[in-house]
C-alpha positions in Angstrom: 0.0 0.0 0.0 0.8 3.5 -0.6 2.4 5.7 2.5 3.7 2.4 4.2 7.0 1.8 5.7 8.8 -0.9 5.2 9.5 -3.6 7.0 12.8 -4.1 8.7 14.1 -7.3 9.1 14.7 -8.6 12.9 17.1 -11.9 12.0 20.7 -10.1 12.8 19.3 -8.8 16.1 17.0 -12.1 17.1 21.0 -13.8 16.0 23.0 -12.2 18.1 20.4 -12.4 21.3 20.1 -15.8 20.9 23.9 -16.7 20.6 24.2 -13.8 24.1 21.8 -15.9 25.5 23.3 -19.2 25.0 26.8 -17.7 26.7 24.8 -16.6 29.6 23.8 -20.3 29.8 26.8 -21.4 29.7 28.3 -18.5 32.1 25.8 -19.7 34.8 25.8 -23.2 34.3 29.1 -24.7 33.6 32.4 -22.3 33.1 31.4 -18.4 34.1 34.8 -18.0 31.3 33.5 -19.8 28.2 30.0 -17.7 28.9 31.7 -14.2 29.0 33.9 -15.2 25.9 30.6 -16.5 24.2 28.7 -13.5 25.1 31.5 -11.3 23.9 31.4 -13.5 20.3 27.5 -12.4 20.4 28.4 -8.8 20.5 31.6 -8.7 18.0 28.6 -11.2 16.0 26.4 -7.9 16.2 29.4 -5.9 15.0 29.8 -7.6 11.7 26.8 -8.4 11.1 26.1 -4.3 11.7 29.0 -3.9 9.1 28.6 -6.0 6.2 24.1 -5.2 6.0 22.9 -2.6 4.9 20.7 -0.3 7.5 16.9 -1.6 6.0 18.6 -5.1 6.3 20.2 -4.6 9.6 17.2 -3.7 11.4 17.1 -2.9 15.2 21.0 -2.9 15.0 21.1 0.0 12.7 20.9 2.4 16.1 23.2 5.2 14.5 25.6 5.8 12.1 27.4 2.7 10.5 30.9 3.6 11.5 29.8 4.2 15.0 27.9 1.4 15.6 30.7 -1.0 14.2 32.7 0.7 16.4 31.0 0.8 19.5 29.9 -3.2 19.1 33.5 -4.3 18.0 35.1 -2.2 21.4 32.5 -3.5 23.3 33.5 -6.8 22.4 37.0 -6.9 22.6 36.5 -5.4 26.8 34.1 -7.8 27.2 36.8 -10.4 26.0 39.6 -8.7 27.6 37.8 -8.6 31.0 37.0 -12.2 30.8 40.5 -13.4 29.9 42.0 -11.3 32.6 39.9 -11.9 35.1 41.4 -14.5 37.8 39.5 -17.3 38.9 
């Protein structure tokens, strides 16, 4: 119809929960280090998949500008993966 937006696809966002989810199972079920570096995949997931869609295609990850969403997801990531490795047990 005429007037209508369109539609944004949700998959890279539904993706990357579901992958952030599955490293919090595994962060509070078995090994609290292979969760945080699987949550931290989720988000550097996010990242990419931020940087190779376009914005109608990325959906609820197109927040801002490209650049600084790429950005913000890929440092985010590499913290989160820093903090975890780091970390003593």
């Amino acid at each position: 119809m005429a007037g209508e937006t369109p539609r944004r696809s949700q998959w890279p966002l539904a993706l990357s929960l579901l992958v952030a989810l599955t490293g919090l199972v595994v962060l509070w079920f078995y090994n609290w280090r292979n969760g945080v570096l699987i949550f931290a995949g989720a988000v550097g997931l996010a990242g990419l998949l931020r940087a190779t869609l376009t914005d109608p295609k990325a959906g609820l990850l197109h927040v801002r500008s490209r650049m600084f969403d790429i950005t913000f997801l890929f440092l985010t990531a590499t913290a989160i993966a820093v903090l975890g490795l780091i970390v003593p047990n």
